[in-house]
Each structure stands twice: as structure tokens, then as C-alpha cells.
N, C-alpha and C positions, 0 to 999 in steps of 0.2 A: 760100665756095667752091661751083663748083657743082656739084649730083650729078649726076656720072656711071653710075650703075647700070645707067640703061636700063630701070629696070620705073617704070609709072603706078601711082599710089596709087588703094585700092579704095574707090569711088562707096559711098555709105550707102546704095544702094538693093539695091547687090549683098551689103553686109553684111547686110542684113535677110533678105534670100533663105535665108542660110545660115544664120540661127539657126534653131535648133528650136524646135518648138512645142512648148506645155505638153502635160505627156502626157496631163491629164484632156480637155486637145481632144482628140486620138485617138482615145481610148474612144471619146468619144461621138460621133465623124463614121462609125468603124466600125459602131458598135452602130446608129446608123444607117441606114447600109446595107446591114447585113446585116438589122436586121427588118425591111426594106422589102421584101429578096429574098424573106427568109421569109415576110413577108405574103403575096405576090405566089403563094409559090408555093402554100402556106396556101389562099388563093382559089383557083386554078387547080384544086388536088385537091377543093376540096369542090364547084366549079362542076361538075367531072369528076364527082364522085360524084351530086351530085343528079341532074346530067342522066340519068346512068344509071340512078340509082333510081327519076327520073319514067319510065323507057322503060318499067321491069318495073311500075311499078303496073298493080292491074287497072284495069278500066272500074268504072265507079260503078255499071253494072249489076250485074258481076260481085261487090261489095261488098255490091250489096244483097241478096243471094241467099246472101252466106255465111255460117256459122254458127258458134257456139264451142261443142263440146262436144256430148253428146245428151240429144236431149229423151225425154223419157218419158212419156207419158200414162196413166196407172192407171184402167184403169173396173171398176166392180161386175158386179156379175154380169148385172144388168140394162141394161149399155151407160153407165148413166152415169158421167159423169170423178166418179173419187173425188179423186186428187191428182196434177199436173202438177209434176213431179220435170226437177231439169237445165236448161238455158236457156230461158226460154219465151223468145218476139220477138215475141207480138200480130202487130199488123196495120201493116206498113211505113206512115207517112206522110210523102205530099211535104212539101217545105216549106212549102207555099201552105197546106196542110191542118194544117199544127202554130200553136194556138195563138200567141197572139202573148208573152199574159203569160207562156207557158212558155220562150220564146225570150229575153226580158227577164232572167230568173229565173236561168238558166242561163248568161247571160252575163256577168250583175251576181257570179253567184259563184263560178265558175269561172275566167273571163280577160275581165276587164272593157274592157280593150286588144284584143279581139280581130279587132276592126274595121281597126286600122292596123296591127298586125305583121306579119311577112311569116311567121308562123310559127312562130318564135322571136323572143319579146321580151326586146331589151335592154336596156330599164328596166328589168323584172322583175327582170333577171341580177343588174345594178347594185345593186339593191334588198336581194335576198338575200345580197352579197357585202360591203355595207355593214352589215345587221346582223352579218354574220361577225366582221366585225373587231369591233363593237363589243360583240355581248354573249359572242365568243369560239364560238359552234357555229352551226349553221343552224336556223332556226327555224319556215322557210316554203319550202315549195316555189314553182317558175317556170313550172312547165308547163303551156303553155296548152291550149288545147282542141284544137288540131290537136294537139300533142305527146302530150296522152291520147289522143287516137283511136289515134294511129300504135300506141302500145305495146299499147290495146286490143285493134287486129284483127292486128299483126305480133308484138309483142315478147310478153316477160313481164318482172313486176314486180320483178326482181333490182335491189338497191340498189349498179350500179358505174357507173363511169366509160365504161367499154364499151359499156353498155346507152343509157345516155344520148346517148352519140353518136349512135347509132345511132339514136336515138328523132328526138333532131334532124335528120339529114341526110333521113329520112322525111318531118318537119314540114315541110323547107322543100320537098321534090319536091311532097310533096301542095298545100301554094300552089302549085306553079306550073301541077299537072295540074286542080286543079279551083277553082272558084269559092267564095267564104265562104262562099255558101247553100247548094252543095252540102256543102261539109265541116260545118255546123250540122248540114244534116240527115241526113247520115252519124251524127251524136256521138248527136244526141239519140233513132235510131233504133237504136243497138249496143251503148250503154254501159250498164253493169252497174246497178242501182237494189237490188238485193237481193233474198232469198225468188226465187231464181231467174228473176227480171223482166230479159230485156236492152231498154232501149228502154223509149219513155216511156206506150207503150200497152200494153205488156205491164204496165206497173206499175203505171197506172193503173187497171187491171180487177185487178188482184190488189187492191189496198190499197184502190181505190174502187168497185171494183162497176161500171165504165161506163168507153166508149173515151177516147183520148187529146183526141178532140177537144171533150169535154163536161169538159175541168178549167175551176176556178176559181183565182183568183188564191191564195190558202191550200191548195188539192192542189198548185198547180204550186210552191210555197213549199217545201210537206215533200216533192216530189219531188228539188226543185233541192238540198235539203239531204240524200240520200240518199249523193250520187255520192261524198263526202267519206268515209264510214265507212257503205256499206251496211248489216251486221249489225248496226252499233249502234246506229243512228238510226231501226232499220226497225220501221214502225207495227207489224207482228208480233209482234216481238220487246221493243219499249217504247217504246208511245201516247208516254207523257210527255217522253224522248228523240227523239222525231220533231216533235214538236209544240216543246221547247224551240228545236230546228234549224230548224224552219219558220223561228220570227220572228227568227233572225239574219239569215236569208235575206231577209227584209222590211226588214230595216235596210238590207242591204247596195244593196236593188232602191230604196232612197227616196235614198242614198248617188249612185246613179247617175244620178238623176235617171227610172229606168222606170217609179214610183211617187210621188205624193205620198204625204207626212206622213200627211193624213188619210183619204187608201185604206187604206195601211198598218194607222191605229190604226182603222179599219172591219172589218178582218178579225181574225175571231175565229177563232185554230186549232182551238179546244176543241170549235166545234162544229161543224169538218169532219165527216162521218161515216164512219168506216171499214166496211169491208166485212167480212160477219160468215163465217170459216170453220167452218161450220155441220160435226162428227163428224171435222175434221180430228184433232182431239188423238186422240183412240183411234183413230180406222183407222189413224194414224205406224206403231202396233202393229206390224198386220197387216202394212201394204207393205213393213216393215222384215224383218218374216220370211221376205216373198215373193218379195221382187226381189232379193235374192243368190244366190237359185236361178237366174236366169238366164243366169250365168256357164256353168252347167254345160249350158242348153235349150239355147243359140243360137250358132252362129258369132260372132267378136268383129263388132262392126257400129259403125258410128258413127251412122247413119244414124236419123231418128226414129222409133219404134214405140211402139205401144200395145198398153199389156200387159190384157186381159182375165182379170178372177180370179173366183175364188169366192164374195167377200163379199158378202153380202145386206146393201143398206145399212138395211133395216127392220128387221132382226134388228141390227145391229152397235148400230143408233140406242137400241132395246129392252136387249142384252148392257152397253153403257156406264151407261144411267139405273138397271138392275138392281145394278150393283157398287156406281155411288155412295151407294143409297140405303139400303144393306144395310149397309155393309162399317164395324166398329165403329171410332172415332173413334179416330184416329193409326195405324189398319191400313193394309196395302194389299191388294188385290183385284184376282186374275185369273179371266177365262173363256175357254175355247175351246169352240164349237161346229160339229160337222162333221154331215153326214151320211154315211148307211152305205157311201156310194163311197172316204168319206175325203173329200170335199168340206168344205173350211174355210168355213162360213158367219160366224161371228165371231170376233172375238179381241178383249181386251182384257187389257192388259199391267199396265196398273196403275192407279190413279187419275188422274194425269194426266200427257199425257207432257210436255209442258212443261217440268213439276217435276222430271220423271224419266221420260227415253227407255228406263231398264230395264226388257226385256219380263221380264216374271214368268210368263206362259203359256208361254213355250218355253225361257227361262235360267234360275232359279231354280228350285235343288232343296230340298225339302223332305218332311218324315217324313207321312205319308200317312195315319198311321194305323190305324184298325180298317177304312177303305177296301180296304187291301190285305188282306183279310180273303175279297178277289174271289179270289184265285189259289189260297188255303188251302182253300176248299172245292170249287172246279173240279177241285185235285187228288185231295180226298176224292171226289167225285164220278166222277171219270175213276176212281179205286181201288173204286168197289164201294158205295159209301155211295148215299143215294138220301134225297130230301126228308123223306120221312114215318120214316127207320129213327128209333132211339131212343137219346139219350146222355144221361151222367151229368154234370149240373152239379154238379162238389165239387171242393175243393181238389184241386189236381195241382202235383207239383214236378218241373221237366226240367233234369235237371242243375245244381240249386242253386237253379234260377231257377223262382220259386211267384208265375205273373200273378192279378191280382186282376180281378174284376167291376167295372164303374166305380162301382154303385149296394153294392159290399162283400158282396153276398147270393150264397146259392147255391140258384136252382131245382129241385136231384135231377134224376129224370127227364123229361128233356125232347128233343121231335124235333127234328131237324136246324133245320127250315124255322123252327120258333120260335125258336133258339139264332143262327142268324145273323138272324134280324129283331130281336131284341134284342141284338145285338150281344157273345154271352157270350164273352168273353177266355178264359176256361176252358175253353170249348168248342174254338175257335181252336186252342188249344195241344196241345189233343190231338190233334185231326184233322193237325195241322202234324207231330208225332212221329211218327205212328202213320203216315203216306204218307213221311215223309221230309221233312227241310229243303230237303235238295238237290232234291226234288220240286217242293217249292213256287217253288223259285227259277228250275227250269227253265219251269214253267208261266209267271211272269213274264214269264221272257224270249222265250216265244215270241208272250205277248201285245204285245212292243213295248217293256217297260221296259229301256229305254240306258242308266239308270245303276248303280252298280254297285251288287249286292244280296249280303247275308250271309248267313251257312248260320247263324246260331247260333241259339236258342231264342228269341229275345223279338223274331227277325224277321218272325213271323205274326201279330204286335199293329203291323208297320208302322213299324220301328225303319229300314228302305233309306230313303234320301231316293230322290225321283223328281221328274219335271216334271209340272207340269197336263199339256201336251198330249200326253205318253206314258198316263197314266193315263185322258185321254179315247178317245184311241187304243185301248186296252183294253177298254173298255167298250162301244165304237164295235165292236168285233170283234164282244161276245158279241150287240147288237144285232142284227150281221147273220150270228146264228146259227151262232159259232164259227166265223166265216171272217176272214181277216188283213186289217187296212183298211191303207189307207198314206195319212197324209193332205197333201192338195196344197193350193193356194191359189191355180194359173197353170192357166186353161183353154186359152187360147190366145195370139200372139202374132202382129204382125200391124204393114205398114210403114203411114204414114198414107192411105197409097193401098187399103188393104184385102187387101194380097197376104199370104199366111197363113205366116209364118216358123216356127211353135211349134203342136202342137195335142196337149192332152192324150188320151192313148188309154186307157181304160179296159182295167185288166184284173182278170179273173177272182181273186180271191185264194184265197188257198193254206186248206184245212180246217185248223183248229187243233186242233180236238179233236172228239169223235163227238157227233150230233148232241146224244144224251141229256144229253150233259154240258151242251152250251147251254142247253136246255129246262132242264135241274136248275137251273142259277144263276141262271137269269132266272127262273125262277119263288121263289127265293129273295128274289131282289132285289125282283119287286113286294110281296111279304109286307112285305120292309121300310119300303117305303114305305106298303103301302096299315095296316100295324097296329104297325111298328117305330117305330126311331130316326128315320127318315124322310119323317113322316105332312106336316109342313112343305111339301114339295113336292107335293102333290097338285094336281093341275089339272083335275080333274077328267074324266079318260078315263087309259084305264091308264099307268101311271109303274111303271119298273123302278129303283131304284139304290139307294143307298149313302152311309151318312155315314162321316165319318172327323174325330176329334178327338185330339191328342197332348198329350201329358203338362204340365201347366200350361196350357192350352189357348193352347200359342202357335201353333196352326196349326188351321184347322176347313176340313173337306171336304165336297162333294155330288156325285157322279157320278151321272150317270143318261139312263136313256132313253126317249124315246115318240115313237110315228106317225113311227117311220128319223131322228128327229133324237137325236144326243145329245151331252150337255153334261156340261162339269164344272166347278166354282168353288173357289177357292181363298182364304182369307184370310187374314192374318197380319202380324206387324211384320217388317220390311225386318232389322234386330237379333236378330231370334228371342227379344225376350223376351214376356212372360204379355201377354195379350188377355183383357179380364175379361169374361164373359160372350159368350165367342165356343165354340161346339157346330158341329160339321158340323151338327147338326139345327136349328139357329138360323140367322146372317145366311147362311151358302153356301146353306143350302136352301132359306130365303127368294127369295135371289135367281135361284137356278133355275127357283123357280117364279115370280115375276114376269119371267122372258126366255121359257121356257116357253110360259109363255101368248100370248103373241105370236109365239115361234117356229113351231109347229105349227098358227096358226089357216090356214084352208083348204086341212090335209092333212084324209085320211081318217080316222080313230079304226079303231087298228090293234090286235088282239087280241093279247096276246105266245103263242107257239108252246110250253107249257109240260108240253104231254102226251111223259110221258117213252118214249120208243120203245126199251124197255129189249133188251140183245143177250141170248142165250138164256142165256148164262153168268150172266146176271144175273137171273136172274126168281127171283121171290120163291116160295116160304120158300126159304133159302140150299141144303139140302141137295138142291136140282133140281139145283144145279151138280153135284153129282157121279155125277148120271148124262145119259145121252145116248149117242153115237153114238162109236165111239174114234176113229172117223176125225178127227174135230174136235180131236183134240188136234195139238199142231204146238210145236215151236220153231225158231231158225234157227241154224245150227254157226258157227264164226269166221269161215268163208269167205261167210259173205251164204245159205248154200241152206238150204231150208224141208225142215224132219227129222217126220216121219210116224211113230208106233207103228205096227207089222206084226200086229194081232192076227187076222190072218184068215187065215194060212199054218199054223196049230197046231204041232205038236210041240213041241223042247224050245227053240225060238229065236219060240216065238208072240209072247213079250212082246220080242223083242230091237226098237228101235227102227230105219227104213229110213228110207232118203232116197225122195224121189217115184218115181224110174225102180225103187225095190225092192231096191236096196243095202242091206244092213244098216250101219247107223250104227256106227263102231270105238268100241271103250271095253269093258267090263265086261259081261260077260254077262248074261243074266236074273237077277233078285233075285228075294229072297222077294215073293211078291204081299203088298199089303197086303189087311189083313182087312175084307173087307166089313160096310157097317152095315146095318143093319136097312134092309130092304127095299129094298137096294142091290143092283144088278145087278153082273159080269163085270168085275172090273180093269179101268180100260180102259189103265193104264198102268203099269210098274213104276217102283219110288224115283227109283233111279237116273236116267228119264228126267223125271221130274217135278220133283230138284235141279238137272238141266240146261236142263229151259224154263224155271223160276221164278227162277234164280240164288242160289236161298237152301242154307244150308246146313245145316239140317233143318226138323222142322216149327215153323214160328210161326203159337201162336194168340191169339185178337181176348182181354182181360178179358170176364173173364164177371159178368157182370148180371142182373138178374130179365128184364129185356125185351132182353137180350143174343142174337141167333145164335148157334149150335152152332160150336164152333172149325171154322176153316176151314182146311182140310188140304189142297187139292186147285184150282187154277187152268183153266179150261178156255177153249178160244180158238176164234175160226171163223174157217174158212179164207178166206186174203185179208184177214184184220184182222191188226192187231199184238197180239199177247199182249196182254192186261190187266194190271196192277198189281194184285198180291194184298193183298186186305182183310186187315189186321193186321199188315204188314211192318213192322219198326222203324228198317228201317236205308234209306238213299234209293236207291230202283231208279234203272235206270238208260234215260234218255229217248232218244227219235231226235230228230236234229236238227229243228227245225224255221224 
């Protein structure tokens, strides 16, 4: 039958039409064409980007002129460079002018492809991402030499994904703004070599002594092998590590074909010669103490300057061979030397700074000693004592505490001047009571000692820790005659151009104490040397100073002075334990006197000032103090004003005490006068005003001795001076600031 339906049956071509496709077709016709877009547009952004990054580069001028960071040039006192601190850059070379084997060198180990990538290489990438997979991390970096430039003068060295982009999109503008020779000689003129070298002339005269364009195939080896790990490869820092890196660097250049085999096995790294940094290790010292001052001289500045300082490099060269040759085996060993402006002529921090940048002249405190034996009798001295009086060497106990003699013995009667030239601890201890502890401590502190000092009894044998350069400081004051030194190390400051940013200004310092009292101690101080504990140090023209030794002798001291220079040496274990055979009057004075000797030669030979120019209240025999003129007596009330005895009005208000205008002073009427002595003139004061200028609360007198003064009962003052401190007080007067 035939069919009638009316519909055609469907052609096998139009069946095929209508089947579906497998879906893993799909994906992949999508995936596709969507990373074709993506690519597309992938491209388009970073075409975008480079173009724009090439617009904002600078000019290759402007490149060559730039700089990372500031330089700092350190000169002596005499102009020349001590040490070149923060970027150095030498002397720019073209590329015509850069070696060739340095070019080779640098190229063989750094990005050996550097010739045909555009920037970024993509073997390299390949290369790193095939070890990925295979040993599971990353092993080696891809960054060629345009890609370190870029981060060198734009980025910094942050380890992300960010950075890196960004490092690249740089690399490829720079192919497109400048040519490979210029981008060589951008890299090998910028990039960091270490020991503050940017560039390959800066390096070269650091580690070789001579310009970029006089390397050999072995310099330009251990430079090319720097760029990898600076500080650790660097000849400064370890010969043997730079020299190991050279001759990888020599494989890799014979690898490349820059080198034969047997150039290669021709160079000998071992006997490159490095360049010798002739007082670098001790001046670290000094520059390290000096140049963090500059924070406070100078407006913040990027710009490079040269710091002009203090140090004498013939004394520093002298201060360094003096510590080494002195200082006992497993000790360390500091010196500062200033002169009396406070001018830092040397410093040396410790044995070596390499081993150890801890400066010991300015950071490390330590027990000082019988040195500090200087404050103990300045303030007998400022109280009324006098070189030649008379004291008793014999046991003495202060509050429990009974110091002994070093040598166990006791002299009897002995003067001042001989008691500290030999050092008597006994002596110390009394004179330390008898003014006051708190006496003693303030006299310190107006000397300059910063760290902190104790009031108790066995602080006059030198139980405070302090620093060398405070106790040179000190000593530096009595030098210049009981006046305050401050000591610097920065004269002036100054842009490479000569224009003067910093200039130290000298000023007048402040009187510490009266003159007599300088002359007394410094005329103590030469006794000590010229027949004391001190004779070690002799240089023969006058020497004033001071030894100082602490208990097990783990610390030995010399302070002293001649011809306005003065010095102090320090020695001892870093640990604080025992130094055998170590005296302030052994290796420290030793080596004062071998820096000495060369610090001072073509000054003048200077007489010390040691005539005592005693004030009237002081003249000898003691009982002149209690006579004289009433006017001359004086104290001052709470409010600051200067209080006068009235004994020239008579009646029954003669002794009442007045202020200057003739006020009589409020408080208690006249007292009984005391009783005149023999051959004593006129009260010139009643009790009452005599417990209120002295502060005491009755009478205190001196022990009596066969060569002892008469008790002293009676204080007298000239007007316009500050009262004196009464001979015999026990308990600590009280000081003006200073």
C-alpha cells in the first residue's frame, strides 16, 4: 500500500547535523577560545603597560647621575679620607671604556642568554619551572640582567609575585627604551659589589687599590662573583670566600666559551693582591661614636657630605700599636685621647673591631678603681685639706667596712701628697667620711661621670662602674684647670662642593671648682707619677695621672695628662674575670706611655700650674681663719639673698645678723658671744648665725693628732665666693648644681 502521510524521510546528513557533540569537544573548542581572548587581551595590557612604562623612563643620562642612598666621606683631622661609609659609585665608565673580560665575566654569570632575550627569558622561566616540578621547590632564580637593573634602580628586593611583575614589565620597557650596551653599562655601573661599592670602579679601588679599567681577568672573576651574595664573598669580609667564587666564575666564563681552559687554569686567584685597609679596624671605633651625632648637627639631607673630625690619624696609628702591644693575653683594651677643648684625637674600642665592633671606650662600664681616688681628694681639697697637711695611715672602720692597704702595711703619719702618690686606701677612706660620701659623688658628677654612683663607704676605693671616655673627660677637665671639657669628634660638615652645612663652635666652659683645688690635684697627680704607683708612665717632661686596679685585678687603669693632651687606658676581660699580672701601673701605663710619646712630640713641654693660690680663709696655721674682717662673713636665706653680720651698728642688736640693704635677718635674737682664744680678736659672729651659714648642728671637730690642727669651730667665706665646706664635717654638705 502506498503511504500516504505526506512527510519525506530525513537525509543522513541532516541526521548527523542534529547529533550532539561529545562534550570533552566543547571544553576544549571553548577553552580555546576563551584563552585565545585571554591571551589577546593578556598582550594588549602588558603592550599597554610597557608602552607606558617605556614613556616614564628616565634618559640614560638622567640614570647616570642617580644614586641609592648617601655617601659619606669621613676625613681626619688633617683632610685626609679616614673611611667612605654608604654608596660609593667611583668614576662612571662608558661602555667602550669597561674592560672587555669584565663584560664576559658578568655575562657568563649572571644571564648568559643576555644577548637574545628581550628582557625576559623564557627558557630560563621554563628551566626553573621544570626543576619545580621535579625536585618539588625552586632552586634557581631567572632574572636576567635587565630584570636586576630594573629592581636595582626602581624596586626593592621583597620576595612576591607583585614585585616580580613589576620587575618584568620594567625589563621589557627598558629593551625597548635602550640598547644592550647601554643596559650592560647601566648594570655594571649601579649594581651593588659590596663593602659599599656600587659599580665596578667603585669596587675595584676598594678591593684592588686601582680603576675599573686596569682589572685583570682574576679581579674581574672575584668581582663578577660578588653580585650573587656581596657580604659573603666579599674580599673584606673572607679572602678565601671570594677567591673560592672567583673560580666558579672561571668555569662558568670557559663554559661560555669567553675563556679557554687554559687561560682559566693560568689564573691564579691566590695571588690577586687585595688592597690593604691600612687603621681601618680601630678608626670603625671612633666613626661609629661620631657619626650618630649627626642626626642631632644636621637637617635630615640625602645629599653627599663629608664629615670632617677630630682624629689625628698619627696618634689613632700610635693609640692602636700602644693597646696591642700592652694589653695582657685574652684581655681587651681601650683608649680615648682628647685635648683640653674636648677634641677626640683617638679612640680605640678594643682589639679588633672585626672580632668585635664593641666599643669599650664609650659602652662598657667598669670599676675604676683607686683612679677614682681623683674626686676623693678634690673634695678634701675643695673642704680645706691642702697637699703638704698631715694624716694618719692606720686602720679605720666606716660602718663595718675596715679598707685595707694593697701592700697590707700602715705608714702612721703621712702628707696628703705622699698618701695619694701611693695610693693609701686608708687614707681615701677617710678623707671620703670626713667631706662626705654624698660629697664625693657630687664632685663626680660635676666631673662628667654619667653612670650611676653610690653613697656607701667602699665608693672612695672606686666600687661606681664608669666609662673610659667619662673618666678621660674628668681628667681632661682638671688638665684644663678645673674647667668642664665636653668631648666631640665632628669639626665640621660640609656638601662635596665645600659648602659648610655643620661647624663646631667652641665654647668657654663652665669653672668646676676653685682654682686651688686644680693646682692641689694636679699637683698630687704628678707626685704620682713622677715617685708613685704611676712612675711607668713617665715620658719624660711632666706627666700628671693616676693608676687604678680592682679587686682580683680584673680591670687595670692610667689616666693622665701632659703638653693639654690627655689620655686614658683601660684593660680587662670582656667576662670580668681575673687578669693575672695586670696593675694600672703595668700594661694601662705602659701603654700611655708608648702613645704619649708620640702624642705630644712637637708640642711645647708644659709646666703643670700647681702653686696653690690659697683663699684667705685658707691660709695656714688654721687659727688665721678665725680672725679677719666680719664683713667677710656671709650666708644665703631659702630665698637665694646673701645675709651679712651687722657688727658695726653696736648696741644690743651688734651681733643680730642683716641682709645687704641693713635689714636685720628674722629668727632669734643675739646669743651668748663665743669665747675668744688666745690672741683672738672681736666675735665677728654669734652661734646662731654661724649653725645657719655652715648647716651644722653644733660644733664638729677634725681628730686630734700629734701634727693634727686645732679643732675647727668657725667657717669663713669671701664675698662673691660660695661658702666653703668645713674641714671636719661628717655628714655630706650640700653642693650647687653644676
Amino acid at each position: 500500500m502506498a503511504n500516504n502521510s505526506g512527510r519525506r524521510p530525513k537525509s543522513a546528513a541532516s541526521a548527523r547535523k542534529t547529533a550532539k557533540k561529545p562534550l570533552w569537544r566543547r571544553i576544549v573548542r571553548a577553552g580555546l577560545i576563551w584563552g585565545a581572548a585571554l591571551c589577546l587581551l593578556g598582550a594588549i595590557f602588558l603592550g599597554t603597560a610597557v608602552m607606558f612604562t617605556m614613556r616614564e623612563l628616565p634618559s640614560l643620562s638622567a640614570l647616570e647621575s642617580s644614586q641609592n642612598g648617601q655617601m659619606i666621606v669621613v676625613r681626619a683631622n688633617d683632610g685626609s679620607e679616614l673611611v667612605s661609609l654608604g654608596p660609593s659609585y667611583g668614576k662612571w665608565l662608558a661602555y667602550d671604556q669597561i674592560p672587555q673580560v669584565m663584560k664576559d665575566a658578568i655575562i657568563s654569570t649572571e644571564d648568559r642568554r643576555f644577548r637574545e632575550h628581550i628582557g625576559v627569558d623564557p627558557v630560563a622561566l621554563a628551566r626553573i619551572f621544570k626543576v619545580r616540578l621535579e625536585k618539588g621547590h625552586f632552586r634557581e632564580g631567572a632574572s636576567t640582567i635587565t630584570q636586576q637593573l630594573a629592581r636595582n634602580i626602581f624596586l626593592n628586593n621583597a620576595r612576591t609575585f607583585g614585585r616580580k611583575g613589576r620587575e618584568m614589565i620594567l625589563a621589557l620597557a627598558m629593551e625597548r627604551k635602550f640598547t644592550k650596551d647601554q643596559i650592560l653599562e647601566l648594570y655594571l655601573n649601579k649594581v651593588y659589589f659590596g663593602g659599599g661599592a656600587y659599580g665596578i670602579d667603585a669596587a675595584s679601588r676598594k678591593f684592588f687599590g686601582h680603576p675599573a679599567t686596569e682589572l685583570s681577568t682574576g679581579e674581574a672573576a672575584i668581582i663578577a662573583g660578588l653580585v650573587k651574595a656581596p657580604s659573603h664573598y666579599s674580599p673584606t669580609a673572607d679572602v678565601q670566600a671570594s677567591i673560592d667564587r672567583g673560580k666558579v666564575v672561571l668555569d662558568l666564563m670557559v663554559e661560555t666559551g669567553a675563556i679557554s681552559q687554559a687561560e682559566a687554569d693560568a689564573t691564579d686567584l691566590s695571588q690577586v693582591k687585595m688592597a690593604s685597609e691600612s687603621g681601618q679596624n680601630s678608626v670603625r671605633y671612633f666613626t661609629d661614636w661620631a657619626l650618630p651625632q649627626l642626626d642631632m648637627l644636621l637637617p635630615e639631607t640625602t645629599e653627599p657630605i663629608e664629615v670632617w673630625t677630630t682624629l689625628d690619624p698619627k696618634m689613632q696609628e700610635a693609640a692602636t700599636k700602644a693597646v696591642d702591644s700592652n694589653v695582657p693575653k685574652g684581655a681587651q683594651g681601650a683608649l680615648v685621647s682628647m685635648d683640653n677643648d674636648g677634641a677626640v684625637l683617638a679612640m680605640v674600642g678594643g682589639t679588633d673591631y672585626i672580632t668585635s665592633n664593641y666599643n669599650r671606650a664609650t659602652k662598657a662600664v667598669r670599676q675604676p678603681g683607686s683612679a677614682w681616688k681623683l674626686f676623693v681628694y678634690m673634695a678634701a681639697l675643695e673642704a680645706g685639706y691642702t697637699p703638704d697637711d698631715q694624716v694618719v695611715d692606720e686602720p679605720v672602720t666606716i660602718d663595718g667596712w675596715s679598707p685595707q692597704n694593697d701592700d697590707g702595711k700602715f705608714a702612721g703619719p703621712i702628707d696628703v701628697r705622699s698618701a695619694f702618690a701611693y695610693s693609701k686606701n686608708t687614707i681615701a677612706a677617710k678623707l671620703g667620711s670626713e667631706v662626705g660620701f654624698g660629697t664625693v659623688a657630687s664632685m663626680a658628677r660635676r666631673f662628667g661621670i654619667s653612670t650611676p654612683v653610690g653613697t656607701n663607704p667602699s665608693m672612695v676605693l672606686g666600687s661606681s662602674e664608669v666609662r673610659v671616655i667619662d673618666m678621660t673627660r674628668a681628667f681632661a677637665a682638671v688638665s684644663a684647670g678645673g674647667t668642664s671639657v665636653e668631648p666631640f669628634g665632628i669639626r665640621k660638615v660640609t656638601t662635596t662642593s665645600g659648602e659648610v652645612l655643620y661647624e663646631h663652635k667652641s665654647v668657654q666652659g663652665q669653672m668646676l671648682v676653685p682654682h686651688y683645688v686644680a693646682a692641689g690635684i694636679t699637683d698630687l697627680l704628678q707626685t704620682a707619677v713622677a715617685t708613685g704607683t704611676g712612675r711607668r708612665a713617665q715620658i719624660g717632661r711632666p706627666v700628671a695621672g693616676k693608676t687604678g686596679t680592682t679587686s682580683s685585678n680584673k680591670d687595670g687603669w692610667f689616666l693622665g695628662f701632659s703638653s693639654g693632651v690627655t689620655t686614658g687606658v683601660w684593660m680587662g676581660r670582656d667576662d670580668a674575670k681575673r687578669v693575672s699580672g695586670l696593675w694600672g701601673g703595668t700594661g694601662p701605663a705602659k701603654a700611655f706611655h708608648d702613645y704619649m710619646a708620640v702624642a705630644v712630640q712637637g708640642r711645647p713641654v708644659e709646666k703643670f700650674d700647681t702653686e696653690l693660690k690659697l683663699p684667705e680663709w685658707q691660709l695656714e696655721p688654721d687659727d688665721e681663719s678665725l680672725q679677719g674682717d666680719p664683713d667677710d662673713y656671709y650666708y644665703v636665706d631659702e630665698n637665694g639673698n646673701v645675709v651679712y653680720p651687722d657688727a658695726t651698728t653696736g648696741g644690743a642688736n651688734a651681733d643680730q645678723p642683716r641682709y645687704e640693704d641693713g635689714s636685720p635677718f628674722p629668727g632669734p635674737g643675739p646669743g651668748p658671744a663665743p669665747v675668744p682664744m688666745p690672741s683672738q680678736g672681736p666675735a665677728a659672729a654669734n652661734e646662731d648665725f654661724l649653725d645657719r651659714a655652715t648647716g651644722r648642728q653644733g660644733t664638729v671637730t677634725r681628730p686630734q693628732g700629734p701634727s693634727t690642727p686645732p679643732p675647727v669651730t668657725v667657717t669663713r667665706g669671701l664675698p662673691g665666693q660660695r661658702p666653703p665646706v668645713p674641714r671636719g664635717t661628717s655628714t655630706p654638705q650640700p653642693q650647687p648644681p653644676y
